[in-house]
N, C-alpha and C positions, 0 to 999 in steps of 0.2 A: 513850715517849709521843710519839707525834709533834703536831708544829706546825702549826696549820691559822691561813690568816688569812682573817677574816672580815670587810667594809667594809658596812656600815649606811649607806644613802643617808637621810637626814630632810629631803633636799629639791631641787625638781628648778627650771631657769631655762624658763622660756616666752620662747623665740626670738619675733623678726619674723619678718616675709617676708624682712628684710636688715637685714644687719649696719654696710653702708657708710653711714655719716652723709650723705652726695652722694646717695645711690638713696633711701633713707628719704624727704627733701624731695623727692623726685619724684613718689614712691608715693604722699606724702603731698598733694601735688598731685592725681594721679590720680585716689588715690579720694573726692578731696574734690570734683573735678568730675563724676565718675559717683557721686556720693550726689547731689549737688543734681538733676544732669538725670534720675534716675529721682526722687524727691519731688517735683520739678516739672513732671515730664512725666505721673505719674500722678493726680497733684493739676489738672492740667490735664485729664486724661482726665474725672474727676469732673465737674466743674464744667460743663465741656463736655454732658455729657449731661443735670443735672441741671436746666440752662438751657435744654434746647431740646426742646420735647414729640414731636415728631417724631422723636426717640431713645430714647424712652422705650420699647424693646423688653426684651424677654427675653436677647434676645444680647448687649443690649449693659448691661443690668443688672447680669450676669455677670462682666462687663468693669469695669463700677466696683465688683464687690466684689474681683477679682483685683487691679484698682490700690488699693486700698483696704488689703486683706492686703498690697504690697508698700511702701504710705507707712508701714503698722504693722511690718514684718520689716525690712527695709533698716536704721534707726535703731539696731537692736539687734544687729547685725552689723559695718558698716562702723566706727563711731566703736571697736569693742572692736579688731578687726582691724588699727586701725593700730599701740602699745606692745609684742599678741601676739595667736596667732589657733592653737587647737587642736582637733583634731576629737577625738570620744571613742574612733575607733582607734587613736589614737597615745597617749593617757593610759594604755591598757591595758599599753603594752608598758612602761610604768614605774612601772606598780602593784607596790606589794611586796607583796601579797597576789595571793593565785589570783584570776584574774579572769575566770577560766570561764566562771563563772555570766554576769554581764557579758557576755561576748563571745556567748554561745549567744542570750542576751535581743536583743542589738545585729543576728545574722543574721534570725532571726525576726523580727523588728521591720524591717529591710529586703526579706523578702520580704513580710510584709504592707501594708508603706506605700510601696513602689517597686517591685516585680516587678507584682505584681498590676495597681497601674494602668497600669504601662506596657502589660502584656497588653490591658489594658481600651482604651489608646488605639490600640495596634495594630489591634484588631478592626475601632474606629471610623471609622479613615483605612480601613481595608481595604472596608467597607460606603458609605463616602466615594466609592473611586474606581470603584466598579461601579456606583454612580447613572450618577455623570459619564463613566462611558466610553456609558452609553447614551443620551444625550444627544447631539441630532442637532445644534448652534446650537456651529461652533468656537473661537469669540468667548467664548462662553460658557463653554465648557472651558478656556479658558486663563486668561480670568479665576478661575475656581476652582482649578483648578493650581497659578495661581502665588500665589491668599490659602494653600492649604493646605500649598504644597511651605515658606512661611514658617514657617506654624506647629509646623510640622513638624521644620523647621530648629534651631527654640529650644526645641519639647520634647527634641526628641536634647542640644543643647546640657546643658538641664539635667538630665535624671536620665542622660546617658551618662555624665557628667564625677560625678554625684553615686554614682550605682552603683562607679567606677572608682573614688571614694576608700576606698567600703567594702568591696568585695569584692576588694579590691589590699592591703588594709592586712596581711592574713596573708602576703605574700609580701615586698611592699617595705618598706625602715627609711629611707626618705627623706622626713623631715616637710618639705622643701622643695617635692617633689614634690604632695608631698598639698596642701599648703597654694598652690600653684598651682593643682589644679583645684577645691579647693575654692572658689577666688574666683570661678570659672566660673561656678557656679551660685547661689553668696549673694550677687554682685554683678553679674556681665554681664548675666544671665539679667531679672532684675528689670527694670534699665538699658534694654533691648529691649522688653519688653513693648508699654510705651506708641506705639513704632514699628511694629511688628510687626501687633499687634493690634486698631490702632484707627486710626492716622495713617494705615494705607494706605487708609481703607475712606474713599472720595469724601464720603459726608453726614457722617462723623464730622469731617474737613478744611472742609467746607464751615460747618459748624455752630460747628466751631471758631474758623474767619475771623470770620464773625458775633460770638462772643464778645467775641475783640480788636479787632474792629471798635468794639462798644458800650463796652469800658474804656476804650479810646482817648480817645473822645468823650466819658468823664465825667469824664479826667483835663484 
């Protein structure tokens, strides 16, 4: 009869980003100043529009419910991310159960809530730059260029780095890697916004001066 040995895992360690006690307190630095300046900067975005009627559009309505989603997402990410931080690709490979089902659910689930919109904003930027190429005013092209080639910048940011962790995870066993680009998109990405999408736009800067203008004066 032969010998066969068989090892039973009943339990598995949730690493950090780092092991070094010295990079820990740095990290730990880090993302405690990129939590505050996106909660502060989107809480400021808020405020800013809700104070001044002259913002009170459509686009930028939009803009306080995206800050609004990322003062509610942020909190529930960053503070978990700093002890340990796992995505559900990497749970899978230490399931002791089949995890099939799971994994088939998890690619469907990324083509229906990240392939799709990204199609969706491809389209958009692509109906974007055939207005503005026929547009006679070069002043004017460029101002839109350079709002859209931003926007543009931080969508790639976030679903190229978010796509890269899920559709990477059947080929690579490197939860360091994963868990690098995962901060991409559940912390940089947020952390930008309120820059990206509001701070460059002159009335929303201007409106904002006014704001801390009038705290100033009540403190």
């Amino acid at each position: 009869m032969e010998v066969e040995n068989h090892t039973v895992l009943s339990q598995f360690l949730l690493l950090g980003l780092s092991e070094d006690p010295e990079l820990q307190l740095i990290l730990f630095g880090l993302f405690l100043s990129m939590y505050l300046v996106t909660v502060l900067g989107n809480l400021l975005i808020i405020l800013t529009v809700s104070s001044d009627s002259h913002l009170h559009t459509p686009m930028n309505f939009f803009l306080c419910n995206l800050s609004l989603i990322d003062i509610c997402f942020t909190p529930t990410i960053i503070p978990k991310m700093l002890n340990s931080f796992c995505e559900v690709a990497q749970l899978f490979k230490v399931a002791s159960s089949d995890a099939l089902i799971g994994i088939i659910v998890m690619y469907v689930s990324i083509a229906l809530l990240l392939v799709f919109p990204v199609a969706g904003i491809l389209h958009s930027y692509s109906q974007i730059v055939s207005t503005l190429a026929r547009m006679s005013s070069s002043l004017s092209k460029y101002k839109a260029f350079s709002t859209c080639g931003s926007h543009l910048c931080l969508v790639s940011l976030f679903y190229g780095t978010e796509l890269g962790v899920y559709l990477s995870s059947a080929v690579t066993h490197s939860p360091q890697e994963s868990s690098i680009a995962s901060v991409m998109y559940t912390v940089v990405a947020p952390m930008l916004n309120p820059f990206i999408y509001s701070l460059r736009d002159k009335d929303m800067k201007g409106a904002l001066g006014r704001l801390l203008s009038r705290a100033a004066s009540y403190s």
